[in-house]
N, CA, C and O atoms as CSV, one atom per row, in Angstrom:
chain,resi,resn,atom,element,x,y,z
A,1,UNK,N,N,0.828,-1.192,0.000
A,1,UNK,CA,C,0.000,0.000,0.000
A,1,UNK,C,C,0.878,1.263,0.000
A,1,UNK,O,O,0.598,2.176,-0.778
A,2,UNK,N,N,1.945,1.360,0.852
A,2,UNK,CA,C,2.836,2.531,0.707
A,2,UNK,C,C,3.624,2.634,-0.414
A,2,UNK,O,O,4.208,3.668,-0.739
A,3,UNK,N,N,3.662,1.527,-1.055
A,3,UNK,CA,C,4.612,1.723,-2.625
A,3,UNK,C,C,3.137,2.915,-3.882
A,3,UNK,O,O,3.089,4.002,-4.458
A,4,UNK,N,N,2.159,1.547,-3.616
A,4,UNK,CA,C,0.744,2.592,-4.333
A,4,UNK,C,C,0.672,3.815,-3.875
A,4,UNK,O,O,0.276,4.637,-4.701
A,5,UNK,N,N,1.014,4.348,-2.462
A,5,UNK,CA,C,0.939,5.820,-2.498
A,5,UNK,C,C,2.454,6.726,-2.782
A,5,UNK,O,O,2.382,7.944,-2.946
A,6,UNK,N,N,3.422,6.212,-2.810
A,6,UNK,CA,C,4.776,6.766,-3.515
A,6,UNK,C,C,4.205,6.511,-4.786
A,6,UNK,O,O,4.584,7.526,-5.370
A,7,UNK,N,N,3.499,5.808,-5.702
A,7,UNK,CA,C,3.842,6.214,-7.073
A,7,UNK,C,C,2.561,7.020,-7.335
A,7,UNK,O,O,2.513,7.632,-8.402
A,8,UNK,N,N,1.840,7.074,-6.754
A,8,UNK,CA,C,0.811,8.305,-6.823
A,8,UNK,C,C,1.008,9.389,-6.680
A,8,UNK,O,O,0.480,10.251,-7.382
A,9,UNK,N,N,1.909,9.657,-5.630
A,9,UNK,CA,C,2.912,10.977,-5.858
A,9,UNK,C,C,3.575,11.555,-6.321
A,9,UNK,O,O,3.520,12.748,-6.617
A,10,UNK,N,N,4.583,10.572,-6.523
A,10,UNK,CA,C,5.241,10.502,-7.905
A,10,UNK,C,C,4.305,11.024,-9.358
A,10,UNK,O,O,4.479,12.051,-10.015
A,11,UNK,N,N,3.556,10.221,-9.515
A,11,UNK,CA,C,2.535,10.367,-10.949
A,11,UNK,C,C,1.911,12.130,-10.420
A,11,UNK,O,O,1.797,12.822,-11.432
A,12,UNK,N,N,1.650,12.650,-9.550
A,12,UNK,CA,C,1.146,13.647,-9.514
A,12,UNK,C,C,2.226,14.457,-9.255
A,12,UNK,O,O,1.699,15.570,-9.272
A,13,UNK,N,N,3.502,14.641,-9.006
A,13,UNK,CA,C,4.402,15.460,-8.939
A,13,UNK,C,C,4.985,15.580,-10.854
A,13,UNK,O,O,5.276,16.698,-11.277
A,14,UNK,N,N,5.061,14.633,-11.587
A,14,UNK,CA,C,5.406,14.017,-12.888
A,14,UNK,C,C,4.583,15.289,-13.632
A,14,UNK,O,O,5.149,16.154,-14.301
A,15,UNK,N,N,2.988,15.217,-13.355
A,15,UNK,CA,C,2.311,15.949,-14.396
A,15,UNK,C,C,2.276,17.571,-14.097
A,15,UNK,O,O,1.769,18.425,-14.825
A,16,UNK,N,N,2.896,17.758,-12.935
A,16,UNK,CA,C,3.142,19.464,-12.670
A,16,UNK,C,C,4.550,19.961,-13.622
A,16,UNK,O,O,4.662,21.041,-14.203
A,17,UNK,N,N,5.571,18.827,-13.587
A,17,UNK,CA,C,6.941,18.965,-14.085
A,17,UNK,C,C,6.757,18.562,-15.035
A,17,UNK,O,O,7.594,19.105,-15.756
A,18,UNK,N,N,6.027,17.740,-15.771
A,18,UNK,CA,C,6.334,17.950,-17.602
A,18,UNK,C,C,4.851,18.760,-17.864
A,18,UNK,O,O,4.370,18.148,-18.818
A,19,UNK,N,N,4.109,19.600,-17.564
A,19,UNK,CA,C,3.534,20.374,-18.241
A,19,UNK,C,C,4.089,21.112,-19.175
A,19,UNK,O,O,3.418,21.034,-20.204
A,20,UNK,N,N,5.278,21.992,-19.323
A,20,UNK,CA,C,5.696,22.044,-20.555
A,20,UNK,C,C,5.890,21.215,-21.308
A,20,UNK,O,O,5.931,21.816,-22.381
A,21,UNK,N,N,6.098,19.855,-21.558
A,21,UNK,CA,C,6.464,18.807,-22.708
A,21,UNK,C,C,5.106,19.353,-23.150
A,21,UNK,O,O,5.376,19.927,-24.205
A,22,UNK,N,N,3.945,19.477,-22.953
A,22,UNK,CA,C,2.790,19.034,-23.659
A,22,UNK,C,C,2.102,20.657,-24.503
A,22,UNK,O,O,1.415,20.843,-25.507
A,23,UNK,N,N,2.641,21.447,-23.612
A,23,UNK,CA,C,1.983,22.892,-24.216
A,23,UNK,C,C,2.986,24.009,-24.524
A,23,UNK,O,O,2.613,24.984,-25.177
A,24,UNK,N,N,4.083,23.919,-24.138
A,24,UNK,CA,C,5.128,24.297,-24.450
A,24,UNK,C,C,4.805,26.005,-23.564
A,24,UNK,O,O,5.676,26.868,-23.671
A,25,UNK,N,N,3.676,26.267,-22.851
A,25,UNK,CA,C,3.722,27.045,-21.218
A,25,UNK,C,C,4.536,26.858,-20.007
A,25,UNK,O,O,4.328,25.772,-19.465
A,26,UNK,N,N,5.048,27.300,-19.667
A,26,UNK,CA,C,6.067,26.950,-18.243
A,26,UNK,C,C,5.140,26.988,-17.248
A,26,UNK,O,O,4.072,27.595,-17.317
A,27,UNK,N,N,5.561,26.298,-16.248
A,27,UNK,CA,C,4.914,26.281,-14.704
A,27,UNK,C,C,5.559,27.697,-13.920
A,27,UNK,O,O,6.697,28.100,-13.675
A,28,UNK,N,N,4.313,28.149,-13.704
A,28,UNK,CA,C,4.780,29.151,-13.042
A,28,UNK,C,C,5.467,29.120,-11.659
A,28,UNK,O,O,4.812,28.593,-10.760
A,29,UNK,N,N,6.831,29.663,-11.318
A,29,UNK,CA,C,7.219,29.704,-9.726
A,29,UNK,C,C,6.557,30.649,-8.972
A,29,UNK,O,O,5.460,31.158,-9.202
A,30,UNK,N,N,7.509,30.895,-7.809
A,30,UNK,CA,C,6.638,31.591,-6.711
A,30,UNK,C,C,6.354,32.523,-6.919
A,30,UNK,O,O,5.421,32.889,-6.204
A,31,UNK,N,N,6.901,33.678,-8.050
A,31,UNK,CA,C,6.753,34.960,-8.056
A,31,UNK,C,C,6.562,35.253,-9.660
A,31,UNK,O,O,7.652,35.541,-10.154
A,32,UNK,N,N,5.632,35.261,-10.491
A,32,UNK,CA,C,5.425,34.959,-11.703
A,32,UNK,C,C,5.287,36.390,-12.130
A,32,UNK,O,O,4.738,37.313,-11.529
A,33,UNK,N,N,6.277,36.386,-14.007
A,33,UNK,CA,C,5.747,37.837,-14.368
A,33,UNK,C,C,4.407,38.117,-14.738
A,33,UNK,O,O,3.720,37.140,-15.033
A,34,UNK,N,N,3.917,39.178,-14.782
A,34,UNK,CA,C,2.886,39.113,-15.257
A,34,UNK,C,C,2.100,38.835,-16.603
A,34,UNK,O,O,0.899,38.670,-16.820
A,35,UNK,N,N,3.589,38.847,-17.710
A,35,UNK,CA,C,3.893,38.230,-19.206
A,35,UNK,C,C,3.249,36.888,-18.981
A,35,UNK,O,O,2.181,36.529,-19.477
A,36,UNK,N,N,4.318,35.919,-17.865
A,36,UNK,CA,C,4.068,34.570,-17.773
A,36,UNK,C,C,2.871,33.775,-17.599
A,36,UNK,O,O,2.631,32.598,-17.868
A,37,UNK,N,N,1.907,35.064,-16.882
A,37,UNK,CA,C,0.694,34.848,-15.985
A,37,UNK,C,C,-0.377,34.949,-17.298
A,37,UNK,O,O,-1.496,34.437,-17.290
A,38,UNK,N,N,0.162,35.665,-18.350
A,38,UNK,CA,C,-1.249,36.233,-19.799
A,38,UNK,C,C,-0.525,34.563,-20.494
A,38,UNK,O,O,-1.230,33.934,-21.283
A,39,UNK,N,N,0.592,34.118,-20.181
A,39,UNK,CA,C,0.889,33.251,-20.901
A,39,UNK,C,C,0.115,31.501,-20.677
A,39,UNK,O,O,-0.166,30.644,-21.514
A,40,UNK,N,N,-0.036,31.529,-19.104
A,40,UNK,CA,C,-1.104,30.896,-18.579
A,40,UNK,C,C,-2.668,30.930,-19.158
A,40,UNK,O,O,-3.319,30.078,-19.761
A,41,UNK,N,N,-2.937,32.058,-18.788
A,41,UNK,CA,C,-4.298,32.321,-19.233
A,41,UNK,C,C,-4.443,31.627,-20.529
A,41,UNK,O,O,-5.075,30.578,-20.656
A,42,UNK,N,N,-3.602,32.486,-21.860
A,42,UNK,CA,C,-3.692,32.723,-22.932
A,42,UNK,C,C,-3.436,30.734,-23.618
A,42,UNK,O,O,-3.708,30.145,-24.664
A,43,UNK,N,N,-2.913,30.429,-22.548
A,43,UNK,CA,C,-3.049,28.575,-22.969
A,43,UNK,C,C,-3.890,27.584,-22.554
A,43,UNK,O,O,-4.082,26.426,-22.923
A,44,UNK,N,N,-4.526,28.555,-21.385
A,44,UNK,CA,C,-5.719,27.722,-21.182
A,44,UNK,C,C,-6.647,28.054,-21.929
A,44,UNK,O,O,-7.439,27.135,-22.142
A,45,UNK,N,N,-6.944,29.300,-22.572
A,45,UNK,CA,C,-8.278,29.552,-23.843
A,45,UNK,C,C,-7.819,28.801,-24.739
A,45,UNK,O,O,-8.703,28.059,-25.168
A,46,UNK,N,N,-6.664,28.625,-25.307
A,46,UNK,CA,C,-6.273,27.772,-26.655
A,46,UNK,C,C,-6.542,26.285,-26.390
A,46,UNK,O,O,-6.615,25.642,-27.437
A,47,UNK,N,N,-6.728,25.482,-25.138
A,47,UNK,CA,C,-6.466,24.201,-24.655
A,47,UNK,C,C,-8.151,23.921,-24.391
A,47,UNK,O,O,-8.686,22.818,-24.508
A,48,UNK,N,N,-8.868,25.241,-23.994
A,48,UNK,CA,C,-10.104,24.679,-23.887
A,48,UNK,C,C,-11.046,25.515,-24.783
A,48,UNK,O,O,-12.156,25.875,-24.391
A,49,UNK,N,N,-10.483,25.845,-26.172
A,49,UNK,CA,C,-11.374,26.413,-26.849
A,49,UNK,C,C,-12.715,25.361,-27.660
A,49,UNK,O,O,-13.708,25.868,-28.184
A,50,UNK,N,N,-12.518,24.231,-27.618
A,50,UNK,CA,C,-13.244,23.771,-28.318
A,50,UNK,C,C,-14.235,23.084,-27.205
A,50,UNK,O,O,-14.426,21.869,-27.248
A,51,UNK,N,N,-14.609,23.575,-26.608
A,51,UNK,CA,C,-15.337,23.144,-25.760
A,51,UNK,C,C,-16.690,23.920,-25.655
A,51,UNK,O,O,-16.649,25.147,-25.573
A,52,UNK,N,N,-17.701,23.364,-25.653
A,52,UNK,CA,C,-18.796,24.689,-25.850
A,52,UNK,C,C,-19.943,24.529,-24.240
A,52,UNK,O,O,-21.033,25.072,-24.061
A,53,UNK,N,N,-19.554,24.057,-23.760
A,53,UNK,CA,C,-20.496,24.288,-22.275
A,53,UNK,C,C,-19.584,24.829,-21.530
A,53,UNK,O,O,-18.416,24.440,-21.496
A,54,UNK,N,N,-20.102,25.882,-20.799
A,54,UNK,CA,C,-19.516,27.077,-19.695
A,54,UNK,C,C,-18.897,26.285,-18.743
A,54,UNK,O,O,-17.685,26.408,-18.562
A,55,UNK,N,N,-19.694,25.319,-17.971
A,55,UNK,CA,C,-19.122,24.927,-16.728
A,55,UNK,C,C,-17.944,23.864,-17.450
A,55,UNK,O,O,-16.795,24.099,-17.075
A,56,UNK,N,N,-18.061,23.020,-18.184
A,56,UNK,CA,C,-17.039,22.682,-18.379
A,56,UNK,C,C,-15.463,23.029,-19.126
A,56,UNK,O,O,-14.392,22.435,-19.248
A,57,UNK,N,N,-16.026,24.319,-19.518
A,57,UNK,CA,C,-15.031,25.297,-20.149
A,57,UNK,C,C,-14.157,25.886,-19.217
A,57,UNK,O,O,-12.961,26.108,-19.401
A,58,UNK,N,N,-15.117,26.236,-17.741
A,58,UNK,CA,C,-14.636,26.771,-16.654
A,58,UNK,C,C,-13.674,25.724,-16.173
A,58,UNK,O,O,-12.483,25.997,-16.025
A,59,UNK,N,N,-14.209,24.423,-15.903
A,59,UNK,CA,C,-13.333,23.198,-15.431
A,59,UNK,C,C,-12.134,22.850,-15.852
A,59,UNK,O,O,-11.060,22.648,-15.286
A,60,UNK,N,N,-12.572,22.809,-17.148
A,60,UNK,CA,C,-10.928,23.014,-18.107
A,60,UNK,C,C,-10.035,23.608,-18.006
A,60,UNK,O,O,-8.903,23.137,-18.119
A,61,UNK,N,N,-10.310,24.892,-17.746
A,61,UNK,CA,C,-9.562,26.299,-17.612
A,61,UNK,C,C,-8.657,26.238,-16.333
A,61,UNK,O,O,-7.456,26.509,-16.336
A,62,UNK,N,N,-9.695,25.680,-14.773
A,62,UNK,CA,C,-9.277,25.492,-13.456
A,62,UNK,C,C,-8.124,24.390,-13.409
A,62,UNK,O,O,-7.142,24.361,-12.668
A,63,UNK,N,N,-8.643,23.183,-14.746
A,63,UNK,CA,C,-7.657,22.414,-14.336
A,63,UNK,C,C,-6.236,22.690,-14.784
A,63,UNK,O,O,-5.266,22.184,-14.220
A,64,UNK,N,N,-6.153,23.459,-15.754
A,64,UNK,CA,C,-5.278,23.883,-16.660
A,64,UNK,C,C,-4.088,24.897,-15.825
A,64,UNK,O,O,-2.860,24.856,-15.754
A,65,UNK,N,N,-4.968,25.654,-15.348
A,65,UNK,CA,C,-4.505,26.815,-14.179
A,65,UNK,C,C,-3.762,25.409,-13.139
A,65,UNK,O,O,-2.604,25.664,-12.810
A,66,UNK,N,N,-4.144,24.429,-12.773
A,66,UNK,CA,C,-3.705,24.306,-12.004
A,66,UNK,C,C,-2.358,23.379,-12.341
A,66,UNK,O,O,-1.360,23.497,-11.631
A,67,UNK,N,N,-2.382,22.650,-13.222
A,67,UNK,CA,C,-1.315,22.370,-13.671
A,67,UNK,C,C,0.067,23.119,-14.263
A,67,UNK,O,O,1.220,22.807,-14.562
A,68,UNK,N,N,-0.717,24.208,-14.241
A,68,UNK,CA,C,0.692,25.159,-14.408
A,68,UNK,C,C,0.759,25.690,-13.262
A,68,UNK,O,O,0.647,26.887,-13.529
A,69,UNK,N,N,0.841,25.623,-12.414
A,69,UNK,CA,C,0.740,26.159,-10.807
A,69,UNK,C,C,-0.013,27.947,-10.772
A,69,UNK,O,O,0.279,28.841,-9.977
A,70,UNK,N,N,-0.704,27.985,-11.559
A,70,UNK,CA,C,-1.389,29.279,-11.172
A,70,UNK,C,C,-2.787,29.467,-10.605
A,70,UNK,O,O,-3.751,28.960,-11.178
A,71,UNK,N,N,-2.937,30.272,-9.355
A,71,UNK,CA,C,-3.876,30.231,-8.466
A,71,UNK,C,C,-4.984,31.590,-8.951
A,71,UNK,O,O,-4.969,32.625,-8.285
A,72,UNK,N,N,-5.889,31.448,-10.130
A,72,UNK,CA,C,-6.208,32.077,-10.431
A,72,UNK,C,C,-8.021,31.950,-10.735
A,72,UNK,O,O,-8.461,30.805,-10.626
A,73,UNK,N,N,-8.747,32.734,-10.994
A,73,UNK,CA,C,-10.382,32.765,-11.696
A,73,UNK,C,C,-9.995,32.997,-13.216
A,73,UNK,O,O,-9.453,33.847,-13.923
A,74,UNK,N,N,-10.889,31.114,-13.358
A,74,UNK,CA,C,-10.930,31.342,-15.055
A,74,UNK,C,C,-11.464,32.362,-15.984
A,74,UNK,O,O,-12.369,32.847,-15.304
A,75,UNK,N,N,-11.468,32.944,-17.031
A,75,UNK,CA,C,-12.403,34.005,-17.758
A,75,UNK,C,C,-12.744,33.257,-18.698
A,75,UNK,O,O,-11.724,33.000,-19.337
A,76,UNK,N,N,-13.829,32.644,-19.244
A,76,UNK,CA,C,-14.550,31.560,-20.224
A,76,UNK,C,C,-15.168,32.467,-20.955
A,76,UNK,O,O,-15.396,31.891,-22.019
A,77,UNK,N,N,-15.580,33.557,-21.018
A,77,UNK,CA,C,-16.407,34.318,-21.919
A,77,UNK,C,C,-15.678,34.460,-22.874
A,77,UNK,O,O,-14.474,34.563,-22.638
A,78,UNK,N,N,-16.162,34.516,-24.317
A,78,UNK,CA,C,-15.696,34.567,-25.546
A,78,UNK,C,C,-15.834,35.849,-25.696
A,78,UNK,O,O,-15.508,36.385,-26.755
């Protein structure tokens, strides 16, 4: 059981650190420019543009935010 929760950690530490392989956005550190922060945003509208229901546009957006470590409110309005 403690090996299943080391590689669960593992697997969830994995998808914070290769978020750039996949979108080519950096994870933001502790003190982010504010360039970096439109650069966040601006990849979560591109990542969940094809999505056409709000709440799950919003979801997308949250999860997106959160994989790049930014603690932010999605903007889904077109």
């Amino acid at each position: 059981m403690k090996n299943l929760a080391i590689l669960f950690g593992i697997a969830a530490l994995a998808t914070t650190a290769f978020a750039t392989v996949e979108d080519g956005v950096a994870v933001l550190g502790e003190k982010p420019s504010e360039s970096a922060i439109e650069m966040v945003r601006a990849g979560a509208k591109s990542s969940c543009s094809d999505i056409t229901d709000y709440e799950e546009k919003e979801q997308c957006a949250m999860d997106y935010y959160a994989a790049h470590n930014f603690d932010g409110e999605p903007d889904c309005e077109d």
